[in-house]
Every structure is written in structure tokens, then in C-alpha cells.
MARGUZA-56990 format. One record per residue (C-alpha): z, y, x; residue in three letters; residue number from 1. Coordinates in pm, 1 decimal. Each point is the difference from the previous one (the first is absolute). Layout:
       up    north     east resn resi
        Z        Y        X  ala  NUM
...
***
This chain:
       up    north     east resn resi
    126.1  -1217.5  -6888.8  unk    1
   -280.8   -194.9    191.5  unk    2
     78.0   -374.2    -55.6  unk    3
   -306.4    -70.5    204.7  unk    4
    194.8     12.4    357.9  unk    5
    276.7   -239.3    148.7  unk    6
     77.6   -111.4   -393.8  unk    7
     99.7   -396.3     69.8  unk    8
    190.2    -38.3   -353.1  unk    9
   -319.1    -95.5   -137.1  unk   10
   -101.7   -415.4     73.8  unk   11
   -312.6    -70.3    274.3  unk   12
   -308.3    -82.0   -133.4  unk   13
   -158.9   -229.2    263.1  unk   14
   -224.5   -129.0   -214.4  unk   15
   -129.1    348.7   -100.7  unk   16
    -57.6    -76.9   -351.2  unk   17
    -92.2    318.7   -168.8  unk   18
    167.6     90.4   -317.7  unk   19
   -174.7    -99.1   -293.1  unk   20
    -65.9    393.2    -82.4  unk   21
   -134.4     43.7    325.6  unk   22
   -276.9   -255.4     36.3  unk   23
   -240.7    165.2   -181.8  unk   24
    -36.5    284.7    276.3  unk   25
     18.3   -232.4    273.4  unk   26
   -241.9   -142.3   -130.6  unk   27
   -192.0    323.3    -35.0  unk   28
    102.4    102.7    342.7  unk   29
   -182.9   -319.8    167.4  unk   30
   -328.6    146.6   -193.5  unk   31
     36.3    355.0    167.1  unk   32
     59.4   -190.2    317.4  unk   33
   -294.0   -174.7    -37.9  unk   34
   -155.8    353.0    -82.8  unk   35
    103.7    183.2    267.4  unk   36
    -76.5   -267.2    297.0  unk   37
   -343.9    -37.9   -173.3  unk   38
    -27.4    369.7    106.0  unk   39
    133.8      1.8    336.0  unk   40
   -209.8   -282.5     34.8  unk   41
   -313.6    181.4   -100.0  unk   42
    129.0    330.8    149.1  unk   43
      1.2   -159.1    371.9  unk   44
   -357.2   -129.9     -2.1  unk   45
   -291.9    247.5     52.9  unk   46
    -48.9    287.4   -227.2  unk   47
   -170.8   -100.7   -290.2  unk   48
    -73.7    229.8   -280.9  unk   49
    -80.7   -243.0   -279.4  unk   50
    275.1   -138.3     79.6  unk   51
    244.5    252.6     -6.7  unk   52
   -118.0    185.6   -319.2  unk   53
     26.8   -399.6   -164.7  unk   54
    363.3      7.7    112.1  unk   55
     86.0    381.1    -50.7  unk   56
   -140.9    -58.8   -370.8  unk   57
    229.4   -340.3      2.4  unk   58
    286.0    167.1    154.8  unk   59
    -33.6    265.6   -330.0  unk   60
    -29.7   -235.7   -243.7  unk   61
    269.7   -231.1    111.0  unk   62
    236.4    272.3      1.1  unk   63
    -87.8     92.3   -339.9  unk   64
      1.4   -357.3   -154.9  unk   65
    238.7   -139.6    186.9  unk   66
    254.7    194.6    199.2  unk   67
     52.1    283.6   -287.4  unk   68
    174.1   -270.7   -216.3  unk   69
    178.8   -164.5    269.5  unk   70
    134.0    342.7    169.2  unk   71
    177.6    112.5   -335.5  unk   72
    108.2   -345.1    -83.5  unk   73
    231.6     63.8    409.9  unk   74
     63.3    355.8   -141.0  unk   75
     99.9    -55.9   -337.7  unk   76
    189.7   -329.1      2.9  unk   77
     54.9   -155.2    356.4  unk   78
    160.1    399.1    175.6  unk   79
    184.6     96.1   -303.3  unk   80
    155.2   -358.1     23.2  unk   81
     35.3      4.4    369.4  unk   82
    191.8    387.5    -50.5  unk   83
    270.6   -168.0   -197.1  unk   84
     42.3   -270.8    226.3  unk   85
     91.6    213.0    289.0  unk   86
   -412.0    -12.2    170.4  unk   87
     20.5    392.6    -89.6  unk   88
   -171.6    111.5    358.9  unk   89
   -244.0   -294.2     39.4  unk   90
    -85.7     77.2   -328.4  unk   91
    -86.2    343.4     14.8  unk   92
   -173.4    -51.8    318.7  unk   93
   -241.2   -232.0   -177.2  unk   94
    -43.1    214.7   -233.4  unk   95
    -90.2    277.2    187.7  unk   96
   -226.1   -236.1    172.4  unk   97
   -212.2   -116.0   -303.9  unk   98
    -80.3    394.1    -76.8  unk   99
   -154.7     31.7    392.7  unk  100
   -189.3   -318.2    -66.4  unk  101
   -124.2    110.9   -361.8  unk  102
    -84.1    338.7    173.0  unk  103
   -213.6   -208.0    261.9  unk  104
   -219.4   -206.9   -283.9  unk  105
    -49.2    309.0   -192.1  unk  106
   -186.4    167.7    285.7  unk  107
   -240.5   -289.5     41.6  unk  108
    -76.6    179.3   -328.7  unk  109
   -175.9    308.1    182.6  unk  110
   -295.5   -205.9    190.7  unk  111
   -307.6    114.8     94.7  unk  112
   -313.7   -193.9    -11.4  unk  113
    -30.2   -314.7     61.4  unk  114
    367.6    -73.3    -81.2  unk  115
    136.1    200.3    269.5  unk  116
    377.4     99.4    -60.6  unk  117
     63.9    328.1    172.3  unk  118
    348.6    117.3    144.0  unk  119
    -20.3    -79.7    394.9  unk  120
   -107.1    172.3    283.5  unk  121
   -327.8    213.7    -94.4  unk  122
    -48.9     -9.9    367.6  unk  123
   -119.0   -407.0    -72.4  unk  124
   -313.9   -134.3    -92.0  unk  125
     38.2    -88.2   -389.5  unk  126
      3.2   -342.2     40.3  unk  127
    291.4      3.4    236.0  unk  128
    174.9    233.5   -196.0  unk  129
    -35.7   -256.2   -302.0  unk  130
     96.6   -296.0    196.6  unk  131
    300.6    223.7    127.5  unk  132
    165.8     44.6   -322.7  unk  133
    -62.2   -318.5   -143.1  unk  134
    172.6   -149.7    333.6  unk  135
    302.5    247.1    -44.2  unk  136
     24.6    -61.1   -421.7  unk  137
    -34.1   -427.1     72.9  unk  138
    264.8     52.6    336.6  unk  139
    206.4    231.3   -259.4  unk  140
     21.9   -236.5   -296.6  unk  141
     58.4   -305.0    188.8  unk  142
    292.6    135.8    192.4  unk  143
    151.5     75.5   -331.6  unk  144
     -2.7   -328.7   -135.2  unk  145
    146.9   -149.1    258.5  unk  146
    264.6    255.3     25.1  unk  147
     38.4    -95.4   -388.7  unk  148
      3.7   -391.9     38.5  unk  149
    212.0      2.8    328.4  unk  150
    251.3    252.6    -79.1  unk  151
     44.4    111.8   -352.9  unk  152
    -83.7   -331.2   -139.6  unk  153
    211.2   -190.1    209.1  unk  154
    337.8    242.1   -102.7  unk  155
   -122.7    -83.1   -380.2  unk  156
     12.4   -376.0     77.1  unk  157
    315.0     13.8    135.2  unk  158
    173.1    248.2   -266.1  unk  159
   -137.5   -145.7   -273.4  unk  160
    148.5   -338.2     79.2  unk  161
    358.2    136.6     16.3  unk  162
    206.6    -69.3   -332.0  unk  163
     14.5    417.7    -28.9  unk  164
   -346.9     -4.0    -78.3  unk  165
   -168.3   -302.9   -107.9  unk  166
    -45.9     99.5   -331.6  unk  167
   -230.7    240.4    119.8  unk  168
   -273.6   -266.6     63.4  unk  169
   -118.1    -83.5   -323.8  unk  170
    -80.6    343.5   -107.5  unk  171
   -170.4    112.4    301.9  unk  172
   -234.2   -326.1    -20.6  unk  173
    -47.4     71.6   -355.3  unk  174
    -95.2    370.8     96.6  unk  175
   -194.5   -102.6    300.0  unk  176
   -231.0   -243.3   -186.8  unk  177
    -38.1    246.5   -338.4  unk  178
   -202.3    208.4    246.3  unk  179
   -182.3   -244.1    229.3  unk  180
     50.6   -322.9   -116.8  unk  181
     65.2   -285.7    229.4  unk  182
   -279.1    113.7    246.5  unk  183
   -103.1   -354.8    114.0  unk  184
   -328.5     86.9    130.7  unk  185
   -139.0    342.4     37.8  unk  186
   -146.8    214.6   -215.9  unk  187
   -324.4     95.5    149.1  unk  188
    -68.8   -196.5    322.6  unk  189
   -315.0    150.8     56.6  unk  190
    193.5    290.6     69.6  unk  191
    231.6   -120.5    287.8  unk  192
   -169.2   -213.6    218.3  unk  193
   -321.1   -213.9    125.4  unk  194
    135.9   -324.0   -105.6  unk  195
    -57.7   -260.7   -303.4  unk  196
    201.6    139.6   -311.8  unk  197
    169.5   -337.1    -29.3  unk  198
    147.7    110.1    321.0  unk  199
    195.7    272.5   -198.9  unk  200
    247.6   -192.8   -199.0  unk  201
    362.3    -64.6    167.2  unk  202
    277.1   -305.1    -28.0  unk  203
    240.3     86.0   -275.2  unk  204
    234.2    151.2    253.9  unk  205
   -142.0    141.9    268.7  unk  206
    308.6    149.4    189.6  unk  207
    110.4   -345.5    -25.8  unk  208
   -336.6   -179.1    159.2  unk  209
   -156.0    320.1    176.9  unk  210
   -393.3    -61.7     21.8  unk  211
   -124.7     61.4    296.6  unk  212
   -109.2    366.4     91.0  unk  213
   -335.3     96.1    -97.7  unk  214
   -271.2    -26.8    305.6  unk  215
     72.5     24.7    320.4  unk  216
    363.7    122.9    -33.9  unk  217
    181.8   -292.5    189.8  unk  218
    364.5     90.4   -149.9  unk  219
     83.7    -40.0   -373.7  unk  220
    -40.7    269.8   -241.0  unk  221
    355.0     60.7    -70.8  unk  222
    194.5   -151.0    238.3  unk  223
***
């Protein structure tokens, strides 16, 4: 069964301290956030085509140095745990929903010149058939994570801190942080926004102390 619904055995959590296992991707989630308004941002300004080949290249490279690891650390550890907590369907829809995204990244793969990721209408001028699908892949990936962070994370919280399963917390920060480590500050912050890379490290909890959104997004990432 699907524990994420009207389940009230588990305690509140109004302080929305993330489980120790989980901070490293929240963490990691507030970087893609930062990613993705970066390219709305850049997406909603007139069409640019240094500009967009800098941030298809980025939008490449950040998926491969950055979003590989942190998809199959979700897929590997965090879904097969959240299947034998009773998360079976939210699961398996995010899941499902990593393969679309990796789908997306890989086509920026098959640009033309100048950077130029192909795959929307061919009735478009290149350049807004680049900025296109870099809008869709940033609107895409950010409406994941917050499906991740508001829903599936929150469920973990809760379960997790039931006497049932508690003892489940140490291993899954121990597996967590074998793959990604603590994720303080990100990886490559060239990669995800415009800003100062001391501007990419986080608070040691930052479900706990959410930072505020990244631009001009006036609500907090996850909340």
C-alpha cells in the first residue's frame, strides 16, 4: 500500500527537519533549482545565441557531472527504501519520471551548430527551437523536485520517525553520503547559475532553514 495519503500514525514535522539521509539531495535539489530558474531566467529575455549554446553546453555537462550520480543515488537507495515503506506508487512514479528527464538531457546531445539542441518544432527558427527545449527540460526538472521535496520527502520524514522504522535512518544516511557526500555546496557552480560560487553552499539543514528561492522566485524552493 501507498502510505503517502491520509497516513496520520506517523508524528508532524513542523519544523520540517529532513532526515539525516535525506539532506544531501535537498541539498542537491536547491542547486538544480538554482539551475533551472537560471534558465527560465535566461530563456524569457531576448533570444540570444551565445547565450543559449553557453547554457545548452551547461545544461549537458551538469547532467553528466552532477545529476547522473544524484539520479541513481533516488533510484538505487531512496525508491527501493520508500517501496518497503509502503511509498510503492510515488515511487514508481518518480522513477518513471527520472527516465523522461534523462531522455530530455540526452537529446541536448544531438545539437547542431552553434550549440543548438534539436527536437522542437522544425517549423521554428533554430534559436527558438533551442530556447524551447531548454525552457521545457528547466520547467520539467524543476517540477520534479518539488514534487520530490513536497511530497515524497515529506512521507519519508514522517515514516521514518515512527518507532516501525527508525532504524532505517542510519543506513540510508550512510548510503546517501557513500555516493554524494554531504553536498554542502555544489559541485560545479559555474554550471547552475550567474551568481558568486560562495553563493552555492547551504545551512547544514536546509529543509529545516529553507534558503530563499533562487532569483526572482518569490516563494521558497520547497515549501
Amino acid at each position: 500500500s501507498d502510505a503517502s495519503g491520509g497516513d496520520n500514525s506517523a508524528p508532524a514535522n513542523p519544523r520540517r527537519m529532513r532526515t539525516p539521509g535525506l539532506v544531501p539531495l535537498s541539498r542537491e535539489h536547491h542547486y538544480a533549482l538554482v539551475f533551472c530558474r537560471t534558465v527560465l531566467r535566461g530563456c524569457a529575455r531576448p533570444a540570444d545565441p551565445e547565450w543559449v549554446a553557453r547554457w545548452t553546453e551547461n545544461a549537458r555537462r551538469y547532467y553528466k557531472l552532477d545529476l547522473v550520480a544524484h539520479f541513481q543515488a533516488e533510484d538505487e537507495v531512496l525508491f527501493p527504501l520508500c517501496r518497503q515503506i509502503g511509498l510503492d506508487s510515488l515511487a514508481d512514479a518518480l522513477c518513471a519520471d527520472h527516465r523522461a528527464l534523462r531522455d530530455e538531457f540526452l537529446a541536448l546531445s544531438s545539437s547542431g551548430a552553434a550549440g543548438v539542441p534539436a527536437g522542437a518544432s522544425p517549423d521554428r527558427p533554430p534559436i527558438d527551437r533551442a530556447i524551447h527545449v531548454l525552457q521545457a527540460l528547466a520547467g520539467h526538472l524543476e517540477a520534479h523536485i518539488r514534487q520530490e521535496e513536497r511530497t515524497l520527502f515529506e512521507a519519508v520524514d514522517r515514516l521514518l520517525a515512527t518507532p516501525e522504522h527508525e532504524a532505517r535512518v542510519t543506513p540510508l544516511q550512510l548510503a546517501i553520503e557513500a555516493r554524494l557526500g554531504r553536498a554542502e555546496c555544489a559541485r560545479h557552480p559555474e554550471l547552475i547559475g550567474e551568481r558568486p560560487a560562495s553563493e552555492s553552499c547551504l545551512p547544514a539543514d536546509p529543509a529545516a532553514d529553507p534558503p530563499s528561492a533562487p532569483l526572482t522566485d518569490p516563494t521558497p524552493p520547497f515549501g
